[in-house]
TIZA-320924 format. One line per 3 residues: number of its first residue (from 1); their letters; for each residue x, y, z of N, C-alpha, C, O. Coordinates in steps of 0.02 Angstrom, whole numbers. Each point is the difference from the previous one (the first is absolute). Layout:
% TIZA-320924
NUM = a = X,Y,Z,X,Y,Z,X,Y,Z,X,Y,Z; ...
This chain:
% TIZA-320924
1 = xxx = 662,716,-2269,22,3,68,29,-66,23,55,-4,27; -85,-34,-35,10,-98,23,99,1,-56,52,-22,24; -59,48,-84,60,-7,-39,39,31,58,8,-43,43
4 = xxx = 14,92,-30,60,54,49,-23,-42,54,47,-28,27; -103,15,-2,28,-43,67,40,-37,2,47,3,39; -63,-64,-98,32,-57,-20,74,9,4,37,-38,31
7 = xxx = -14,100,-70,67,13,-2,54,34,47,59,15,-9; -129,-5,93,49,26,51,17,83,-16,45,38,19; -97,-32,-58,12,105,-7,-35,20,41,-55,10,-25
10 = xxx = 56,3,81,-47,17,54,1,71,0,-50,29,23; 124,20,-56,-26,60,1,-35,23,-71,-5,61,-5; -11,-85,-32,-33,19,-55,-71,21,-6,-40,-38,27
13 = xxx = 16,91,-56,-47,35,12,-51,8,-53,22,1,-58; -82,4,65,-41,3,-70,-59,36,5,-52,-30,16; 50,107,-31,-28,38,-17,-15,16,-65,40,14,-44
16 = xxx = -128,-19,42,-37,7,-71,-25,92,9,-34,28,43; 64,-6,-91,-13,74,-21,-82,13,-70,-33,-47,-24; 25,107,12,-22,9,-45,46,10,-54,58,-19,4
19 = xxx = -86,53,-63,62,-2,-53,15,68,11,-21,52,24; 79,-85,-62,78,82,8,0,17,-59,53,25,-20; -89,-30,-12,4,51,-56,36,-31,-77,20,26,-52
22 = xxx = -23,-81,73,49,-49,-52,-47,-59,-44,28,-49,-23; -89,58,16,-62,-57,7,12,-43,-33,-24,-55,14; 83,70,-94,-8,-59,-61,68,-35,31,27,-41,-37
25 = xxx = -2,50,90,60,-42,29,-21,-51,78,39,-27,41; -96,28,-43,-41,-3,72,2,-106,-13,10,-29,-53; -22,5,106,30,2,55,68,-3,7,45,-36,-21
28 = xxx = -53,111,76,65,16,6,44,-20,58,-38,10,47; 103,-35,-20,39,-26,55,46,35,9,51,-4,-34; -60,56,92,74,27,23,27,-44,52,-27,-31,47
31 = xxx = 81,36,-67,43,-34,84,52,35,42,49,17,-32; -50,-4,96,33,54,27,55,-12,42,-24,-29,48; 72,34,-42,40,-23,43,70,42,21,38,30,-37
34 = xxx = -37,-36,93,55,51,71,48,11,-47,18,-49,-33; 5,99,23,71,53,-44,-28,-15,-68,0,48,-38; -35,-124,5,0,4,-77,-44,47,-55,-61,-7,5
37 = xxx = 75,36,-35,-70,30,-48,-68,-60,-21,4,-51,-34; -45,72,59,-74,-18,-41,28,-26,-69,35,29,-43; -65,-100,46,-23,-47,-51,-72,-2,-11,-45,-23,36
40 = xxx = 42,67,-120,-86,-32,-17,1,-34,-32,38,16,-46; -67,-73,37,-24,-52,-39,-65,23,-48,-44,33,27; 41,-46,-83,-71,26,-30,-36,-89,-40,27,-53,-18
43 = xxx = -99,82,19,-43,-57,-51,20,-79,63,-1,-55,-27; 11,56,79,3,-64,38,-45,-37,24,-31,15,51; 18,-92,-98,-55,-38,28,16,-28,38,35,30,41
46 = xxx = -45,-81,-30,-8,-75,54,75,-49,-12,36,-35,36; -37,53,-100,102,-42,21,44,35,-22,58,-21,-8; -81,93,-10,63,43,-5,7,26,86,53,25,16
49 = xxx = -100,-32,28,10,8,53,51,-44,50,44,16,40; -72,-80,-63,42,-61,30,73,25,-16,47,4,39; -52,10,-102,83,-4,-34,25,43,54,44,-13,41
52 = xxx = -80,67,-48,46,77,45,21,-10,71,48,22,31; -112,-76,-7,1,-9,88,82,-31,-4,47,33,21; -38,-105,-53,41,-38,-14,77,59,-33,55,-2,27
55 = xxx = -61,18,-50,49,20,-26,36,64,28,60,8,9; -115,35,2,14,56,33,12,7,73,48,12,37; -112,-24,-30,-10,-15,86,48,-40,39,20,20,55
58 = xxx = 0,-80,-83,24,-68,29,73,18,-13,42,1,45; -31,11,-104,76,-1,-44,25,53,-11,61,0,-13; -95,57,16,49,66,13,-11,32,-83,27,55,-5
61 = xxx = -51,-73,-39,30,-28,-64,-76,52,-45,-50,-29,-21; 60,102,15,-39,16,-45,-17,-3,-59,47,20,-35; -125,-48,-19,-8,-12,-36,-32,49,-40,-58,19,-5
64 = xxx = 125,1,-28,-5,68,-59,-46,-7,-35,-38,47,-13; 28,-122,-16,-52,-6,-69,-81,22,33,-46,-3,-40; 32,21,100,-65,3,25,7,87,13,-50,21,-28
67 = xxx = 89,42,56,11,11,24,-34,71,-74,-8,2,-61; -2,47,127,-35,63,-63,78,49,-13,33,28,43; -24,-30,-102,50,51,-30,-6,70,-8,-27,21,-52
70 = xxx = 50,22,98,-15,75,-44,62,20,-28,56,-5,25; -75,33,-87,22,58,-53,62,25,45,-26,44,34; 76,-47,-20,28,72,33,24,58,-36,21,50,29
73 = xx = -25,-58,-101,9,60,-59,-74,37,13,5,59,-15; -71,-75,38,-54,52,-15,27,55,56,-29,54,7
């Protein structure tokens, strides 16, 4: 919380859920935002978070290498 203050994100929001059904990808980070599709982040500790606040949050700038992939052939 003190990080997004720091950076002047005052609308940023942080709701802790139970699990969605995804457990060996857990902790999991969606990020939501006006017209864009849902970004999940999967497996995010303590500076893959930083990275995302910073990169994502701050810079616009989604980070694929974190991000859960589905199949679209199943």
């Amino acid at each position: 919380r003190d990080l997004v203050r720091s950076r002047g994100l005052g609308d940023v929001y942080k709701r802790q859920d139970g699990c969605i059904g995804l457990c060996q990808y857990e902790p999991i980070v969606e990020v939501y935002e006006p017209g864009k599709e849902k970004v999940t982040y999967v497996k995010v500790n303590e500076e893959k978070a930083k990275e995302i606040l910073e990169q994502h949050l701050v810079r616009g700038q989604v980070l694929d290498k974190y991000l859960l992939h589905v199949d679209e052939n199943m």
